[in-house]
C-alpha positions in Angstrom: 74.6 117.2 85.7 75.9 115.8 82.2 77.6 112.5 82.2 81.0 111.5 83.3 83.3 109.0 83.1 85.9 106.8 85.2 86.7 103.7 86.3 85.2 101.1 88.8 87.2 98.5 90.7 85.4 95.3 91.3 86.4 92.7 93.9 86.2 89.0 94.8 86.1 87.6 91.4 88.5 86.8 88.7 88.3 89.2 85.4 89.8 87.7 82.8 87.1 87.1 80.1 84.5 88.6 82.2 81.7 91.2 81.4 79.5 93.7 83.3 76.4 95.7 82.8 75.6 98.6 84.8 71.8 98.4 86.1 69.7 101.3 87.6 68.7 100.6 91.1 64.7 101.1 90.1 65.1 97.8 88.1 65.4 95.8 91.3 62.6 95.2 94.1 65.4 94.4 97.1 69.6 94.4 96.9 70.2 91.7 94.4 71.5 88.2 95.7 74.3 86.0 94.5 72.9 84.8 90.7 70.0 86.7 90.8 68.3 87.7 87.5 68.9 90.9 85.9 66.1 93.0 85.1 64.2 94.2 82.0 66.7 96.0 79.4 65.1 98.6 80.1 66.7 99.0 83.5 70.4 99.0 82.1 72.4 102.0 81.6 73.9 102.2 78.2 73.7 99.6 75.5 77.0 98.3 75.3 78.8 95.6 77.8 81.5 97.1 79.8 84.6 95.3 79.1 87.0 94.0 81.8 90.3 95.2 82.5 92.6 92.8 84.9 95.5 93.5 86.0 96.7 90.9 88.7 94.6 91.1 91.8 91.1 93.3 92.1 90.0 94.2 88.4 89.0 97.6 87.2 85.7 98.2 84.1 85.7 101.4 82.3 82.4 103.0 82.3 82.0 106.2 79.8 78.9 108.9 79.3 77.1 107.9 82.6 74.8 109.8 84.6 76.0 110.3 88.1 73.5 108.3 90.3 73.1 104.7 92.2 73.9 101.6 90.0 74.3 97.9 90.4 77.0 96.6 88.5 76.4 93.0 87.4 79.7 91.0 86.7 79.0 87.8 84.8 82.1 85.1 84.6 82.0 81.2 84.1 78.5 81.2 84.2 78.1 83.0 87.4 77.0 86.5 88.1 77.6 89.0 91.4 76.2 92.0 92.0 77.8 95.2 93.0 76.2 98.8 94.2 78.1 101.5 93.3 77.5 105.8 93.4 78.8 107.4 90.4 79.5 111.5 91.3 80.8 113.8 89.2 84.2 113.6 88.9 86.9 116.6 88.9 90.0 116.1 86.7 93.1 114.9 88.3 94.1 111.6 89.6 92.3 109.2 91.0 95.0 106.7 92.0 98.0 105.8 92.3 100.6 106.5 89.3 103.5 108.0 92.2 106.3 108.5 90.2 109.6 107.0 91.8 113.9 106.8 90.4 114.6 104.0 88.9 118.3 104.9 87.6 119.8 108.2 86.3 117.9 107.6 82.9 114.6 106.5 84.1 111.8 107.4 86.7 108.7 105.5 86.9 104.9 105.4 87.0 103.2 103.0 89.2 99.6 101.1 88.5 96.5 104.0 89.0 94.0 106.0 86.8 93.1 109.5 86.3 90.5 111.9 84.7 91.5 113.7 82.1 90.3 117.7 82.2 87.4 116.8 79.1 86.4 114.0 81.9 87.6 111.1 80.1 89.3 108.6 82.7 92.2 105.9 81.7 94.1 103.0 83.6 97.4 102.7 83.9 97.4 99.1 84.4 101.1 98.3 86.0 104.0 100.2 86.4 105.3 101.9 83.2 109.2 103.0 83.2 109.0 106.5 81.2 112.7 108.0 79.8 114.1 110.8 77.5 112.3 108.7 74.5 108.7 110.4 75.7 109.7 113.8 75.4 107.4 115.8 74.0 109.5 117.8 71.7 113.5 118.4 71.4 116.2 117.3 72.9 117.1 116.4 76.3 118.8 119.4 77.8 121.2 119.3 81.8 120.2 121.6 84.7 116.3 121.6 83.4 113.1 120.7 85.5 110.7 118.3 83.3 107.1 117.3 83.5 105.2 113.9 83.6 101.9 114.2 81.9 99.5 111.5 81.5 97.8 111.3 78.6 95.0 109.2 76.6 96.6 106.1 74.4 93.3 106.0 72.5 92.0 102.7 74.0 91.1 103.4 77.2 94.4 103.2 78.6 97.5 105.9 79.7 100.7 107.0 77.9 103.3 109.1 79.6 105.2 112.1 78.1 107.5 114.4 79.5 107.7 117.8 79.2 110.1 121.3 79.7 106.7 122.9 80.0 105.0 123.2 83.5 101.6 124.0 81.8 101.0 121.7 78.8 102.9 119.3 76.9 103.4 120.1 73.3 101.4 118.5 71.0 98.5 117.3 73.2 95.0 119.0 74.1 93.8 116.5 77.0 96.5 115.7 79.5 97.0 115.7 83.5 100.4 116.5 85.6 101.2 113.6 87.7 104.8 114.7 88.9 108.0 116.1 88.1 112.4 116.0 88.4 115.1 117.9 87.8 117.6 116.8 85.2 120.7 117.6 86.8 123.6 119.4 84.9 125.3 116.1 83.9 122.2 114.9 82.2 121.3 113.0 85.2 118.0 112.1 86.8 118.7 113.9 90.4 117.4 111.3 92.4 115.8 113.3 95.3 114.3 115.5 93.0 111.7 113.1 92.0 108.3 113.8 92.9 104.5 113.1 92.0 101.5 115.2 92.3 99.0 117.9 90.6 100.0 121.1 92.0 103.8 122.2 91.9 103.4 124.0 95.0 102.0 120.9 97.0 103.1 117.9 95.6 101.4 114.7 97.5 105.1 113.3 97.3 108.8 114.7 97.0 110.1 118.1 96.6 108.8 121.2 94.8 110.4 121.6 91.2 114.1 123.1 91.7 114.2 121.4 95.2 115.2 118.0 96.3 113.9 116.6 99.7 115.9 114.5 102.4 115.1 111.5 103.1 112.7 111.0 105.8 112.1 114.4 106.3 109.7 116.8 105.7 111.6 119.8 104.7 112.9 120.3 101.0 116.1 123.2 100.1 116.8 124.2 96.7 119.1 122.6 94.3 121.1 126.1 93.5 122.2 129.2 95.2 119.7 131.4 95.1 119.2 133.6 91.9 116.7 136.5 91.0 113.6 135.7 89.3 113.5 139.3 88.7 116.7 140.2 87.2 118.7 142.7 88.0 115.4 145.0 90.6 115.7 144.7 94.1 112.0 145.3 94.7 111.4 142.6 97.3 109.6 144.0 100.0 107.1 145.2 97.1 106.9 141.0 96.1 108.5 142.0 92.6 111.9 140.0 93.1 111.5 136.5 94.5 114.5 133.7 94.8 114.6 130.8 92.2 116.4 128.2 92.2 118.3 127.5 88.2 120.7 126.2 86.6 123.5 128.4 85.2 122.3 131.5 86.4 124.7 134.1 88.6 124.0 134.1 92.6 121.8 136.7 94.0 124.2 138.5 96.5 124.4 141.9 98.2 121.3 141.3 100.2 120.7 141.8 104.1 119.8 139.1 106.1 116.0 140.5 105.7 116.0 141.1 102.0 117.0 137.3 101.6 114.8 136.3 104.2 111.8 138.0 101.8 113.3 136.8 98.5 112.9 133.7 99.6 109.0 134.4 101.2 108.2 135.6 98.2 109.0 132.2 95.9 106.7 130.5 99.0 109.7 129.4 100.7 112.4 130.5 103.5 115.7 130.7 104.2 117.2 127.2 105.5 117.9 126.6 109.0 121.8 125.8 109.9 120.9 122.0 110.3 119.1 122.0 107.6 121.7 123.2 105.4 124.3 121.3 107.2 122.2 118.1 106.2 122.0 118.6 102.8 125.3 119.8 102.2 126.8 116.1 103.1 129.0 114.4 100.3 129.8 118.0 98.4 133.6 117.9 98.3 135.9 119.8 100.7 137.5 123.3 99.3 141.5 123.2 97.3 143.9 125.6 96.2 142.2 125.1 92.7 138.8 124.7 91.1 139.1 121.2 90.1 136.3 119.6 92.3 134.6 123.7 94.1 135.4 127.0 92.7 137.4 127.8 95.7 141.1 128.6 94.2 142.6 131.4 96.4 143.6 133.2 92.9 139.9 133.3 92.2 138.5 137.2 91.9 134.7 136.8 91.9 131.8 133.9 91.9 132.2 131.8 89.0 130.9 134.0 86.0 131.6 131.2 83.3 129.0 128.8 83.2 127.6 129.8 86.2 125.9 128.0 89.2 125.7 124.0 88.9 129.0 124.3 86.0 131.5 122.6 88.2 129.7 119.1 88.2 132.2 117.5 90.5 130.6 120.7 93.2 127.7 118.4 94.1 125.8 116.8 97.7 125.1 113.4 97.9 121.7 114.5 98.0 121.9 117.0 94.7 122.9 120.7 95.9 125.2 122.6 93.8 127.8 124.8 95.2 127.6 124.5 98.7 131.8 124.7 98.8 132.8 128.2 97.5 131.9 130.2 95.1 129.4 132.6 97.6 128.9 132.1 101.4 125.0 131.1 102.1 123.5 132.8 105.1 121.3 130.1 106.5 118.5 131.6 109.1 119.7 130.7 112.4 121.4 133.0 114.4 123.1 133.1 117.9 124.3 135.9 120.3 127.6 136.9 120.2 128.7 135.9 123.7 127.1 132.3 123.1 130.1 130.0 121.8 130.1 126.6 119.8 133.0 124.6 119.2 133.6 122.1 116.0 135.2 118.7 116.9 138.8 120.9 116.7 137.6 123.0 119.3 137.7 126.5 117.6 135.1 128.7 118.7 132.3 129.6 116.3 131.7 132.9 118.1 135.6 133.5 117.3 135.6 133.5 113.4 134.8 131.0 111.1 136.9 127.3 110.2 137.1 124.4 108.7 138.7 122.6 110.6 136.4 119.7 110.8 137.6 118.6 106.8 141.2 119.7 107.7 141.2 123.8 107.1 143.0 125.9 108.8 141.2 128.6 111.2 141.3 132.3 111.0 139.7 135.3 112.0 138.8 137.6 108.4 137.3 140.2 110.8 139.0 139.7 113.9 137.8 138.7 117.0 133.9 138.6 115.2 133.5 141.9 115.5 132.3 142.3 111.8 133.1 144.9 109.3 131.0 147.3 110.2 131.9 146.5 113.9 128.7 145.4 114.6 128.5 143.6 118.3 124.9 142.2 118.3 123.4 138.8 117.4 125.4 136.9 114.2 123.3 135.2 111.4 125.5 132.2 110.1 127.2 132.1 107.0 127.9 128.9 105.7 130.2 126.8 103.0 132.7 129.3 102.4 133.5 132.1 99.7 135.1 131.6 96.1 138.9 132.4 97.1 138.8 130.4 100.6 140.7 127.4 99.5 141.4 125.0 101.9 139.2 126.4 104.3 135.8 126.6 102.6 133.8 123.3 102.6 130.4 121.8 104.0 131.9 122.9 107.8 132.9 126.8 107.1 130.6 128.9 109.2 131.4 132.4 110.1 129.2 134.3 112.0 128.4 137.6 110.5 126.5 140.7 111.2 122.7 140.3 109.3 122.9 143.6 108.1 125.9 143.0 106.3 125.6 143.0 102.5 128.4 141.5 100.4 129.0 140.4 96.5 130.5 137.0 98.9 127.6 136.0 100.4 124.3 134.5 99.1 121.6 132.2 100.5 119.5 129.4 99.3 115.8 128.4 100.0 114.0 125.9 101.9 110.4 124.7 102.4 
């Protein structure tokens, strides 16, 4: 089976100063009492006395090159030794415990007490809760609108350093490591608060959002930080799994998609498209469309998306909890739909199944298509279309919804992805 390594946590007694020996269970006739003796040398696993490691409340001893099996660990302080049994299995890399990663301030995130075992089965103990920054990157500078990595790595003494990292695979520089979370940098430099998240696997994290997501609080479901863009570039192969929604920094909006094609983009990045609520939820806080792009690229004179500096570039376009864009720049078609006789009102009392308003922030309503009956005068169910377009002015904002045939395709309407 080969030896492992790893850490044991003993309770009941205080560690500071004290020592322990790891005995094979052949070396005693019955379950060793309170004092009892040890046994013959030959009975103890290793040579060397494992030293203590305390670190306010239940201690921890590092054991390394073990065979997996049934010990007794014997842990001797002010002249008094207990007796603890203990199964050693292999163990798989990844962590063990603890070390959730959680914001501290727009600079900092941080690593609470835990241990992990590093891929070449070394373990290490990361004895209380470490803030990491921009000072443990791996390599370079800091850069806005990026995703970065926390790795855990060996400190050479048994112990756990912290570096982050632009790379999702490996930090630079190091050959034994372990992910243990990520965030997203937003584009002013800023820890995005929501973003932050801890875990092994990008695509389950064991808390917080997916990389490129950010998660409400409370809930369950995460939505990405962008409007969608294509991973694929400029194909459209997305029933063929080719083309799959991402959600980046400074990249253009993927639009001139049906309902279904987005619906697939976003299946194929493992995700979907967001319900209304769920959008409606998230988009909270982002500022309310003007006759200019000050605060939302929503300026009547506008002519396209924003094509200079791209998604995320008007900073001042931003949730409370970290969405970009969802004022202007493209509709999102979110995934619910409703028939066309069905009617909703906003606290104004304009009809959804009308048109489309904004009244709620103070907009004024109108009908684009007239009477909702599309532009290709289609007179079956509507998907929504929310936030507004990059010329609607006043009457784009976090309440624009227009209800709009799913068939439609437009270079004004894009989408975003949920989980």
């Amino acid at each position: 089976m080969g030896t492992v390594s790893g850490i044991f946590i003993h309770d009941g007694m205080p560690l500071n100063g004290a020592t322990a020996k790891l005995w094979r269970t052949e070396g005693f006739a019955s379950p060793p009492a309170y004092n009892a003796a040890e046994p013959g040398a030959g009975y103890q696993e290793g040579s060397t006395i494992i030293t203590g490691i305390s670190y306010g409340g239940p201690g921890a001893f590092r054991w390394t090159g073990i065979d997996p099996g049934e010990y007794y660990v014997s842990v001797e302080h002010g002249g008094n030794r207990t007796f603890q049994h203990y199964t050693i299995y292999p163990e798989a890399a990844g962590i063990r415990s603890g070390l959730k990663l959680s914001y501290v301030d727009a600079g900092t995130i941080q690593v609470a007490a835990g241990s992990v075992v590093f891929s070449n089965g070394q373990s290490g103990l990361n004895g209380a809760a470490t803030n990491v920054t921009f000072a443990n990157l791996d390599t370079g500078a800091e850069a806005a609108g990026t995703d970065y990595y926390v790795y855990a790595v060996p400190d050479g003494s048994g112990g756990i350093s912290f570096v982050i990292s632009a790379s999702a695979s490996a930090p630079t520089g190091y050959s034994v490591y372990q992910l243990i979370g990520w965030f997203h940098n937003n584009p002013a430099s800023n820890v995005s608060q929501y973003s932050v998240a801890s875990g092994t696997d990008i695509e389950s994290p064991t808390d917080g959002p997916r990389p490129g997501m950010v998660r409400y609080p409370g809930q369950q479901w995460m939505i990405d930080i962008y409007i969608a863009s294509n991973s694929g570039g400029a194909g459209k192969a997305i029933f063929a799994g080719q083309n799959a929604a991402q959600s980046k920094y400074n990249q253009a909006p993927w639009a001139s998609l049906t309902y279904f094609q987005q619906y697939k983009a976003c299946m194929n990045a493992g995700r979907r498209l967001c319900t209304n609520e769920e959008w409606s939820m998230a988009a909270f806080g982002t500022p309310v469309g003007a006759d200019n792009n000050d605060y939302c690229w929503t300026a009547s004179g506008n002519t396209g998306p924003r094509n200079t500096g791209l998604m995320g570039a008007v900073g001042y376009c931003v949730s409370t909890l970290g969405c970009y864009d969802m004022t202007g720049n493209v509709w999102e078609r979110v995934a619910t739909w409703y028939a066309l006789t069905d009617v909703y009102t906003d606290m104004a009392g304009w009809a959804w199944a009308s048109g489309w308003t904004n009244e709620a922030e103070g907009g004024g309503a109108y009908t684009p298509y007239g009477a909702n009956a599309g532009p290709d005068a289609y007179t079956g169910p509507r998907a929504l279309l929310r936030g507004g377009a990059w010329d609607h002015s006043t009457n784009a904002g976090g309440w624009a919804v227009f209800g709009d045939s799913p068939r439609h395709v437009s270079a004004g309407v894009g989408f975003r992805c949920c989980a």
